[in-house]
C-alpha positions as CSV (number, residue, x, y, z in Angstrom):
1,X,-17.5,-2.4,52.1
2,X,-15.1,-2.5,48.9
3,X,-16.9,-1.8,45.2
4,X,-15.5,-1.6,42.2
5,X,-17.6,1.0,40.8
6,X,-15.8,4.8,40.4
7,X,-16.4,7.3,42.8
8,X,-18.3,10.8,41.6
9,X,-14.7,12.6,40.9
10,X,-13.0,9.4,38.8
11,X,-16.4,9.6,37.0
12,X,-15.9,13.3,36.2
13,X,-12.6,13.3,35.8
14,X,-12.7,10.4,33.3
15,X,-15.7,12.6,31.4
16,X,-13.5,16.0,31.4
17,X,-10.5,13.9,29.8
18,X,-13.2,12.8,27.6
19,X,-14.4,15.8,26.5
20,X,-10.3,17.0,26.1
21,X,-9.7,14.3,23.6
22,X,-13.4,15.3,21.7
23,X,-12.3,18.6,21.0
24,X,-8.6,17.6,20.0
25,X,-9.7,15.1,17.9
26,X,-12.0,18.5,16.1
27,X,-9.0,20.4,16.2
28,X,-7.3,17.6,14.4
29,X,-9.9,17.5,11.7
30,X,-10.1,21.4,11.4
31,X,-6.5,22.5,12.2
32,X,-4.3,19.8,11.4
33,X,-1.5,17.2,14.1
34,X,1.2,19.9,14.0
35,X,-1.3,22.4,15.1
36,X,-2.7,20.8,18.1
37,X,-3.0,23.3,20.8
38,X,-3.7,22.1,24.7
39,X,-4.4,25.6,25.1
40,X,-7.2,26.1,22.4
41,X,-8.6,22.7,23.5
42,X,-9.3,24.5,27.2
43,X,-10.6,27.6,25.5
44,X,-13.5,25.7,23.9
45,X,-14.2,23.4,27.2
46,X,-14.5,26.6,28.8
47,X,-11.0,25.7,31.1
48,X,-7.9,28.1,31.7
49,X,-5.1,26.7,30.8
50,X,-3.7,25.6,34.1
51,X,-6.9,23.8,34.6
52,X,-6.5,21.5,31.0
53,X,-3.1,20.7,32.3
54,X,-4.2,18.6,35.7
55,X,-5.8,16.1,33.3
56,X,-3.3,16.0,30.3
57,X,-0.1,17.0,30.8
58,X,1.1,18.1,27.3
59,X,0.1,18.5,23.8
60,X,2.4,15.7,22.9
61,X,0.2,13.8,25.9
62,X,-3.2,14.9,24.1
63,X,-1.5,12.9,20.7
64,X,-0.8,9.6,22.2
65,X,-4.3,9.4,23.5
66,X,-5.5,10.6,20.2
67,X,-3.2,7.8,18.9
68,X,-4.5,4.9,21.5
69,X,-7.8,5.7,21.2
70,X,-7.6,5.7,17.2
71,X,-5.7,2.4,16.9
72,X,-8.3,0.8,19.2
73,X,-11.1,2.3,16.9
74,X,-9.4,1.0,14.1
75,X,-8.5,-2.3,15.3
76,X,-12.5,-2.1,17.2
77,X,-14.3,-1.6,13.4
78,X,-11.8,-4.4,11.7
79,X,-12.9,-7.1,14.7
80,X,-16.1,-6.2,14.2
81,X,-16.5,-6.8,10.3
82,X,-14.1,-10.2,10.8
83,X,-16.9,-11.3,13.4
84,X,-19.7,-11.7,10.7
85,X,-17.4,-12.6,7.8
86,X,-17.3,-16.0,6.3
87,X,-14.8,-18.4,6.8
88,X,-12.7,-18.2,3.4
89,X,-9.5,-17.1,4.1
90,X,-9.6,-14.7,0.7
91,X,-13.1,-13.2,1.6
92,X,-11.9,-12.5,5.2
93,X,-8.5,-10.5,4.3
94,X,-11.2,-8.2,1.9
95,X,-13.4,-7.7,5.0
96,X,-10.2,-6.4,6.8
97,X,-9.1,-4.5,3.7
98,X,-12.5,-2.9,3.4
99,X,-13.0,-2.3,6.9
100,X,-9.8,-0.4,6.9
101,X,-10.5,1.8,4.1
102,X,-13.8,2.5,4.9
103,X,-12.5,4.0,8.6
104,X,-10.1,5.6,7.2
105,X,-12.2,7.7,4.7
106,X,-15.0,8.5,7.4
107,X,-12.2,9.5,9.9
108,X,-9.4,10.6,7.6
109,X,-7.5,12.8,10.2
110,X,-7.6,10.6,12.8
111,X,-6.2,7.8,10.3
112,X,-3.3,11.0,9.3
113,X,-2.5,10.9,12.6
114,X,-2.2,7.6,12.7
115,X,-0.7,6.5,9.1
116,X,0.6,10.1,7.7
117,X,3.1,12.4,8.0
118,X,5.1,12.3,11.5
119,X,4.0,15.3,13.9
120,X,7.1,17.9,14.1
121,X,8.7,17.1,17.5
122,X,6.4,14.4,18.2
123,X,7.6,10.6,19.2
124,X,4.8,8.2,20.1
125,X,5.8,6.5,23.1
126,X,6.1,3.1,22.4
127,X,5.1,1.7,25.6
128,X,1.5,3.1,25.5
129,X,0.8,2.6,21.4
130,X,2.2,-0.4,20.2
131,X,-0.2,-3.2,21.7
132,X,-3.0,-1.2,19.9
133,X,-0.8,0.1,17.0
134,X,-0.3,-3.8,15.9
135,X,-4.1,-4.7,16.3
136,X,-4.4,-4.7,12.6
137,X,-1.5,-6.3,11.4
138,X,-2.4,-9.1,13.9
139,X,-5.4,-9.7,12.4
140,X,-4.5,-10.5,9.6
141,X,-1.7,-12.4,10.3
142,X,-4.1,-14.4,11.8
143,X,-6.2,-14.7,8.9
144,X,-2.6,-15.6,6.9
145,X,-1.9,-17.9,9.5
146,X,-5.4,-19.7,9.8
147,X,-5.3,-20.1,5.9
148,X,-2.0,-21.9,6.3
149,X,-2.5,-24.3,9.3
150,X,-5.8,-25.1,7.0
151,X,-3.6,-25.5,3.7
152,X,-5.6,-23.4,2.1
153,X,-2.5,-21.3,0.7
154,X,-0.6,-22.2,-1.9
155,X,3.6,-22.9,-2.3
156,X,5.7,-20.4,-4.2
157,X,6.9,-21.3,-7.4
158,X,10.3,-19.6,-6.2
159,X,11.0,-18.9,-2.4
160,X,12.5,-15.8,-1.4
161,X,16.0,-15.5,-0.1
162,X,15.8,-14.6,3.5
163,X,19.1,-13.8,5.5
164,X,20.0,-14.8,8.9
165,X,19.6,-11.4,10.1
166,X,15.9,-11.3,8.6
167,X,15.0,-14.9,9.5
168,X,15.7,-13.8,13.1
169,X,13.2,-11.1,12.7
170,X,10.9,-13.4,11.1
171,X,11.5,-15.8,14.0
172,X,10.6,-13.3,16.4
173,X,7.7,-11.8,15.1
174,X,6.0,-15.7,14.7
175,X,6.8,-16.4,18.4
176,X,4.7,-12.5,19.2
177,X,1.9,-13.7,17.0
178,X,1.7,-17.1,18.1
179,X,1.9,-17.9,14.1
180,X,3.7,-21.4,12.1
181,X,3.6,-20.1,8.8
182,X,7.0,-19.8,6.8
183,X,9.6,-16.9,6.3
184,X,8.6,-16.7,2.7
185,X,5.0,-16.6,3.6
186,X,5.4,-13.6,6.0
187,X,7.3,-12.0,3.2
188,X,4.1,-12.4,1.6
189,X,2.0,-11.2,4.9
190,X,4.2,-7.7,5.3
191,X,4.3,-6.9,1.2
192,X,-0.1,-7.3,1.5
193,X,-0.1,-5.4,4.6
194,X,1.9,-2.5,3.2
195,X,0.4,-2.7,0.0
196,X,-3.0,-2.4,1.8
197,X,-1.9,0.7,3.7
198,X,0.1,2.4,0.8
199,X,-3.4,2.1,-1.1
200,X,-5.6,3.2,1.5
201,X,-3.4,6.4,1.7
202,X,-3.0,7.3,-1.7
203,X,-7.4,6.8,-1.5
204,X,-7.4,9.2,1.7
205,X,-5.1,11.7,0.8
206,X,-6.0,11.8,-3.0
207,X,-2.7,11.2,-3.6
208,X,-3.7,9.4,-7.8
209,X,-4.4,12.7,-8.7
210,X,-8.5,14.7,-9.0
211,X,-9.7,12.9,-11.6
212,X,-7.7,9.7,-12.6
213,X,-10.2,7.6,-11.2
214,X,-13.5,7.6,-11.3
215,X,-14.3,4.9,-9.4
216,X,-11.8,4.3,-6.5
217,X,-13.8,1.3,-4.4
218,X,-13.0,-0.4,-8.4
219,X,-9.5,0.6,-7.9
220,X,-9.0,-0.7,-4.7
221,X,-10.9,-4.1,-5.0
222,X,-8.4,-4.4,-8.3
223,X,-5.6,-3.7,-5.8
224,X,-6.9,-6.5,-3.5
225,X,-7.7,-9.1,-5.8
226,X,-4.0,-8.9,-6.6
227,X,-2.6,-9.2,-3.0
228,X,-5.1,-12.1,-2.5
229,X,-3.1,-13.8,-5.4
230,X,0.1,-12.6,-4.5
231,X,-0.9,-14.6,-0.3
232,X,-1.9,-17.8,-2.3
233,X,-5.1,-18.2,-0.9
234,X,-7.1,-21.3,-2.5
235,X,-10.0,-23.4,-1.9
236,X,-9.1,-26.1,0.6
């Protein structure tokens, strides 16, 4: 008879990869991306080296699971806060804002890995990290996009210029997101969604400065109430 339930050596082998991405994601705290050694993650399991290397195959391996799993924990704390958060289109973009910067400052490797310098000789496969990679964009496209469809975002008083090239793109990228707002709307979308990562980073890797702020959670609420104004969101 058939079950779907893992046998005793998929269960330990899915704990002993476990345990592998634990220590690397120590080793990433401690030692830094560039650093990551398969090797020195066996040493502390207890593993020799040819051991580590029947469940991950490389270091460069070891990073794109450190990368998956930290996009999905990313993209797992942003669902969360959106599934209590109000229905206001402004209030919910701040929930995903703070959600974001609060991850990143409890886990502020992991989110280096993710959002900071590129690893020397490292290239993410695409295949395995971009379905998670976009998990936070899409949410709040989707909170752009709800606001929209609801009319609860206001017209530019000047539209952008958009080429052909760009509208294209723009075209594209509403067809993967299942989204009908206009190009000069997602010109809005990608300038909040960088701006929201370019401040989360200068936060995490205290890049104002020690001491030009005293209260950074003030700085970046200041920094959000602008992109809210800069999206259009209103009152329906």
């Amino acid at each position: 008879m058939s079950t779907d339930r893992p046998g005793p050596r998929a269960l330990a082998r899915a704990q002993t990869i476990a345990d592998i991405k634990r220590v690397g994601r120590e080793h990433l705290a401690s030692h830094g991306a560039a650093a990551l050694s398969l090797r020195a993650v066996a040493r502390e399991l207890g593993m020799v080296s040819s051991a580590v290397y029947r469940y991950v195959r490389s270091r460069d391996e070891l990073l794109t699971l450190l990368v998956v799993d930290g996009y999905n924990a990313l993209g797992d704390a942003v669902d969360a806060a959106l599934a209590d958060a109000p229905a206001d289109p402004a209030q919910r973009f701040r929930v995903v804002a703070g959600a974001v910067r609060e991850w990143a400052l409890a886990e502020p490797a992991w989110y280096g890995l993710l959002y900071g310098s590129p690893v020397p000789g490292y290239a993410a496969p695409s295949a395995d990290t971009v379905a998670p990679g976009v998990r936070v964009i899409g949410a709040l496209l989707a909170v752009i996009d709800g606001a929209y469809r609801a009319g609860q975002i206001g017209e530019p008083a000047v539209e952008p210029v958009v080429s052909a090239r760009t509208a294209a793109d723009f075209a594209t990228i509403r067809a993967q997101f299942g989204m009908a707002v206009p190009d000069w709307l997602l010109v809005s979308g990608l300038t909040a969604w960088t701006t929201l990562f370019g401040a989360v980073n200068f936060d995490v890797f205290d890049m104002y400065g020690a001491g030009t702020f005293a209260d950074r959670a003030e700085i970046f609420e200041l920094q959000i109430d602008r992109i809210c104004l800069l999206l259009g969101f209103r009152v329906a």
